[in-house]
Each structure stands twice: as C-alpha cells, then as structure tokens.
Phi, psi and omega in degrees: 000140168259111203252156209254348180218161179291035162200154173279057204231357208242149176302115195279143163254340201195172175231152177234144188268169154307108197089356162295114176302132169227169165256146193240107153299332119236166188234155161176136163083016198123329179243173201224119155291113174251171152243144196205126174054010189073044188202138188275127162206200179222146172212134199315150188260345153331323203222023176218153161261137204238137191231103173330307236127172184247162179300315163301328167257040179250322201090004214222336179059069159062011188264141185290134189247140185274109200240149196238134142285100180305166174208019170238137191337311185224133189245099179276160171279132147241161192278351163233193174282040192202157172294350177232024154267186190291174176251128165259349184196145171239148176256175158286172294170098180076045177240128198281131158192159228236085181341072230260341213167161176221159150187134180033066199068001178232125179287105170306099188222164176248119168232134183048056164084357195226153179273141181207181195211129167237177200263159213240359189285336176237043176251154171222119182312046190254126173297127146231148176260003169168160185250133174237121179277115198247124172244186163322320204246017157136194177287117138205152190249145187266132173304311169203204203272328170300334167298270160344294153312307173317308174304298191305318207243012153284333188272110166318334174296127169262190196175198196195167157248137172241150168232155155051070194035011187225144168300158190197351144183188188183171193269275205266164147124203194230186147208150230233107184327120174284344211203185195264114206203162209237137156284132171267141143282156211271008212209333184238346175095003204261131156312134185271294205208169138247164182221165177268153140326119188099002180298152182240126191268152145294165156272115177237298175203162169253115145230098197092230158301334177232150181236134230265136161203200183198145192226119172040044173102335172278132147248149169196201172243149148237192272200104190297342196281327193274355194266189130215113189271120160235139192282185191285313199300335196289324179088045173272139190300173166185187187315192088216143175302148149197162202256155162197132175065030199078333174270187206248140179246157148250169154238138191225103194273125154250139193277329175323311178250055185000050179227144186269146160247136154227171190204163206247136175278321203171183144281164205240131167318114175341323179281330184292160188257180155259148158116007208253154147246154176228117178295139183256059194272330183217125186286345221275310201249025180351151140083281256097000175240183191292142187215056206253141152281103215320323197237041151271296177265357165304153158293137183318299202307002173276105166306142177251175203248006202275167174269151142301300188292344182287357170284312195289291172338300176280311177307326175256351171266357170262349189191061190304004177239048180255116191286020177273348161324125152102342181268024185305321165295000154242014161298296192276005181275302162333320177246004142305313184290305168307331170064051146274162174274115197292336167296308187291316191305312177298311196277348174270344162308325213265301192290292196322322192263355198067065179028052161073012187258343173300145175321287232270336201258324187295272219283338164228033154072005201269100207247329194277338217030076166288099179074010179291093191292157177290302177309332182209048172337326200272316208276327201273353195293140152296167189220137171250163186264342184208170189310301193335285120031261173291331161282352139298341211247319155335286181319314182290303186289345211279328199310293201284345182277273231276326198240012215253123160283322163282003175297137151342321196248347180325131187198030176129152161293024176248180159295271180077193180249209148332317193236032183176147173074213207271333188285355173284318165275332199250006152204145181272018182255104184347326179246025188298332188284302176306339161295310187276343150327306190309317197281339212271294172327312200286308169296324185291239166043302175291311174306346163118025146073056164280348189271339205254165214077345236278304165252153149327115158282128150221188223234075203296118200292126168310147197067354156317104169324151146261156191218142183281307157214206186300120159096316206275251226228127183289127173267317216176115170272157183294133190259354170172160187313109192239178169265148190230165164258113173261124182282333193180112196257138186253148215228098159270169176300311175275339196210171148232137187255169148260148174261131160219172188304147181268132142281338171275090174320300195345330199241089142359312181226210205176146195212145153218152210268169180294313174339300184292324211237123174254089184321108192283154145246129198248150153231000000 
C-alpha cells in the first residue's frame, strides 16, 4: 500500500505489486518516503528492499564507496602521505572527493585526474553505495558523486541526484527549511536572515556543503544538512499567489498536515491573470513584475488617518468577544508619541495576540510577544499591569530598535520582508510582515481605503546618502536597499531631489538625490 502520511492511519493512495521499482527520497521511523508515478507518497521499508544498482551498472563492483567531505577552510593536496611532498592542489571548505586507500592518517584520493593524499584529519567521513541520476529521459547510475554530477549537467533534460534515499542536488525546484536555520552570505559568511522550519526557498545551486538560494530578493547559503531538496519533477507542493475577484490570495502550504491556509492581502496587481498560480519565492516580484504590497512596505513613520473608534469598530467588527475593544485610544496615543502608524501598531498587536485572546495577551497584558521566547513562551513574556502599559512599553521598544536608523536591528522603516524591514529580524517566519499588511488593508478598507497609496514607494539603493536638507548635512546612509515614502521632488539648478518620510524622528523629511531612488509600484 501507498499511503499519502508516515502512518497506517493514512489515506491508501495506490498498490504496488511485487518486485515493482520505486525511488526512495527519504526513510524515517520505519517508512520510505517514494516517488511513484509523479507523485509522493509512504510505504512501510517491512516490505521494500532497498537496492543501490546492480553491480555492472554502478561501477563499483557492488563495494561500498568512502567519500571524505573537507570541514577545513583550506585542505592542501600533496603528492605523497606526508607534509613534506609537494602541494598539488587545495580543496575548499564542503568540498567533496572520493577515498580511494588509507595509510598512516592520510587519504589517497584523485583530484583533477591525478592520485594524491590529503590528511584525514580534515576530512569528514562518509559512506555511499551509489549515486542515481534521475531525469526525463530516464535513470542512471553513478559510482560517485562526481560521476554524477558530471551526468546531470551534461543531460539537457532536467533532472536531480539522489544518494542514500536522499536528494543531494538538482537542476530545477526549491527548498525546504527542516529546522529554523539562518541565510548566510554568500562571499563573507555573515548572517543575513532567518527563516522557520518549513520555510521554502527558492533553489539556485549546490555548492559542497552548502547550498545557495534566494528568498524576497536575498541570496545567500544554507547548511545541505538543514534542507530538504525538492526538484520540480516530484511536484511537492508548495505557497503560491492567486488572484480571485481582483484581490490577491496567498495559500500558504504547511508540510506537518499537507494542508494549505489562506488569506487574503489586498488588491492584486494589474499583471496577474485569474485562474493562474505564481510562486511565492518573492513577495516584491509575484508574476515578474513589482508587486510590493503598499502597507507591507510603506514606512511605519507615515502617520495614519484612523480614530480610536475607527479601531474600536474594526476590532468589534472582526472579533466581537476581544477584550482589546475599547483600547483604541491607546493605539492611537502610542503611536503619536512614538511617531508610528496606529494602523500597523493595532494590527501587529492584533496577528501576535489572537485579537487580544491568547494566554499571554490575557494573563500578561502582553500584545506583542514580547521576550515569549520559542523554548518557553508563556514563563519568558514579560508581563504588564494594564493594556496601556504594554502597548507603551512595546511601542517604545520597537520605535528605538527596530525603526531607528541608528537601532541594532534596523534594516529598513518597514514591516517588509526577507531582504528588507522589520521582518529580516525580528521573525523567523517569511510572511509576518505581510500578515500584518493584510490586516493594515482590512482597516484601511472599512475606512474608506484613505490611506492607502497615500504616497509614491521607491527603492532607495543601499548606501545612499540621506541629507538633513538639499545640499546640507549627512543624517544617514541606507544600510541595504529599503523602500522610502516620497513626499515631493525639488527640481534644483544642478540637481533632483527627493523629499521623503524621515525614519530618524529627529527630521520631519529627509532629501535625496532622484538618482538614488528607483520608483516602484505598490497596490
């Protein structure tokens, strides 16, 4: 039986006969994750044999082959076993080569054709008993991994490798976090970003150890161990946009139930078709063109236009038992004082607390999860004596951290994303920002859609001066490419400028030359 989850408790999808071939993607607990028929499914490993190849097509004459991984920056090759032959070659730092002999600490391997010996000491160990190239046009199998590789990117076709049951590189497809893991850069090692467990990456390449991708515009590496790679042909689900009646959906697949949730963002861009999916690899480039969602990326310091009741309102018309009825007034004191947008302030209170209904938002006044740490949320939330309280003391930190140019965590005046706002730090889950956009829409919406658009968006270049005025005085350069609010463009003898919303209260505006800023479209 082919079963659709890793228990017999599960939907039988399909039967398999005896002595019938499957490819096995991964094993755990007992089951073989397969592919059959261009479809994933599990089948108990009681009842499979798991078989490498035959010996004529491995190459190998059925013998288990040893692969030395480096785990040191630079590994030299020499030509004999010892530090003082010649050096012939250096491997990198994930770089792979195929154990041929041992003697005395040192491994006998061939790099670029030639037999050499690196020390074994800066090797990291592993067994495989063959590499299988699985494409279009069919099957084959490889002795090792070099072998292999060679075979995938010579076949026009696309296709993928598999070892030990698991994939380990490919031509086309995404990947998918196992665990909560940080993007690296790729040229300096400095942490980018995080993502949660279960996040899906685009897919760019395996190189060694690590493997290269890119999420809203960021590329950077992650850890091949931390992955789980799937190409386009097994057809594992995954996010994706559609349009319907003009507003814009995400479906957002969690692989723990293999069921999608969705919610809706906004209006939908002009370019998108209905009936179509668009991978959700980039928020910014949906279809292929700017898709930035306006109060995902507007800056937070763009004052809003809501009352308290117009809070209090949306809050009983979304959730008539939320005991946050009635704090509108202190949404909107907050983000006067703080010089926030009281829409964005309500709604990220509103997606953290459940509309104020969660334990921690009950029992500590707590809207934010705030210090709710992932090992122990409830014991780590800080706790307030009253709603007031805690959407100040909240408000305050995010203004100086978070929205601050000179903050620790700065990374644009936005929610944003993956590459940009708030949302590069301060959650590991990819769409926090854009959730609490979507709610930032729903108010604006009841209000009579005054907010939204309000300004022009552009695309200010990282390290782009800021000027206290035309000409004047430096406030701040852009720490990586952010989205800006343009207030107005000044037309000089010499130059053009821009006005924009200032992230540094100290400043009402803020100037730049037009140069610097690439005009965007937001809906």
């Amino acid at each position: 039986r082919i079963r659709s989850a890793a228990n017999t408790n599960s939907t039988i999808l399909g039967y398999l006969k005896q002595g019938e071939k499957i490819t096995v993607l991964g094993k755990a607990n007992g089951w073989a994750k397969i592919s059959y028929k261009g479809k994933e499914g599990y089948v108990s490993l009681r009842f499979v044999q798991i078989s490498t190849g035959s010996n004529a097509s491995n190459g190998n004459n059925g013998q288990v082959e040893e692969i030395g991984i480096v785990n040191t920056s630079l590994l030299n090759v020499r030509q004999g076993p010892s530090t003082s032959t010649a050096i012939v070659a250096r491997l990198k730092s994930g770089e792979s080569v195929v154990i041929l002999g041992k003697e005395n600490g040192w491994a006998k391997v061939r790099v670029n054709g030639v037999e050499a010996y690196v020390s074994l000491q800066f090797l990291k160990l592993k067994q495989s008993s063959s590499y299988e190239v699985i494409t279009e046009a069919g099957k084959v199998q490889k002795s090792n991994g070099m072998e292999a590789e060679k075979e995938l990117q010579t076949r026009p076709e696309d296709g993928y490798i598999v070892s030990d049951g698991k994939v380990v590189n490919m031509k086309q497809g995404f990947v998918r976090a196992n665990k909560l893991i940080n993007i690296y850069d790729i040229a300096t090692g400095k942490k980018l970003t995080y993502v949660r467990g279960g996040a899906d990456l685009k897919f760019l390449k395996v190189a060694g150890d690590r493997v290269h991708v890119k999420i809203d515009g960021t590329t950077g590496y992650v850890n091949i161990d931390d992955v789980t790679l799937y190409p386009n042909m097994v057809h594992e689900s995954t996010s994706y946009y559609s349009l319907k009646n003009g507003k814009l959906y995400h479906y957002v697949y969690d692989n723990s139930t293999s069921a999608y949730a969705a919610y809706q963002i906004g209006n939908a861009p002009t370019h998108l078709q209905e009936g179509q999916r668009y991978e959700a690899f980039d928020k910014t480039q949906i279809g292929g063109k700017d898709s930035y969602q306006y109060f995902e990326y507007v800056p937070i310091r763009v004052t809003s236009t809501y009352t308290a009741k117009d809070i209090d309102d949306f809050l009983r018309k979304n959730s008539a038992d939320s005991p946050l009825i009635g704090t509108g007034k202190y949404f909107v004191n907050a983000a006067q004082k703080y010089n926030l947008n009281a829409g964005y302030l309500l709604s990220h209170a509103v997606l953290e607390s459940g509309w104020g209904k969660s334990r921690i938002a009950r029992d500590k006044k707590n809207l934010f999860g705030f210090r709710a740490v992932d090992s122990d949320p409830y014991n780590g939330a800080t706790s307030f004596q009253t709603w007031e309280e805690g959407i100040n003391f909240c408000a305050s930190y995010i203004d100086q951290n978070y929205l601050n140019p000179n903050g620790w965590t700065y990374n644009g005046g936005n929610l944003g994303d993956k590459s940009q706002g708030m949302n590069v730090m301060y959650a590991s889950d990819e769409n926090w920002g854009q959730q609490i956009a979507s709610l930032m829409n729903k108010l604006d919406a009841m209000n009579g859609g005054k907010d939204l658009n309000k300004y022009r968006l552009g695309m200010l270049k990282a390290g782009s001066v800021l000027f206290k005025e035309i000409d004047g005085a430096q406030v701040n350069a852009a720490p990586r490419d952010i989205t800006v609010a343009i207030k107005t463009m000044i037309q000089t003898s010499s130059e053009t400028y821009y006005e924009l919303v200032s992230d540094n209260t100290a400043y009402n505006s803020v100037y730049v030359k037009a140069s610097s800023v690439k005009l965007i479209s937001s809906y």
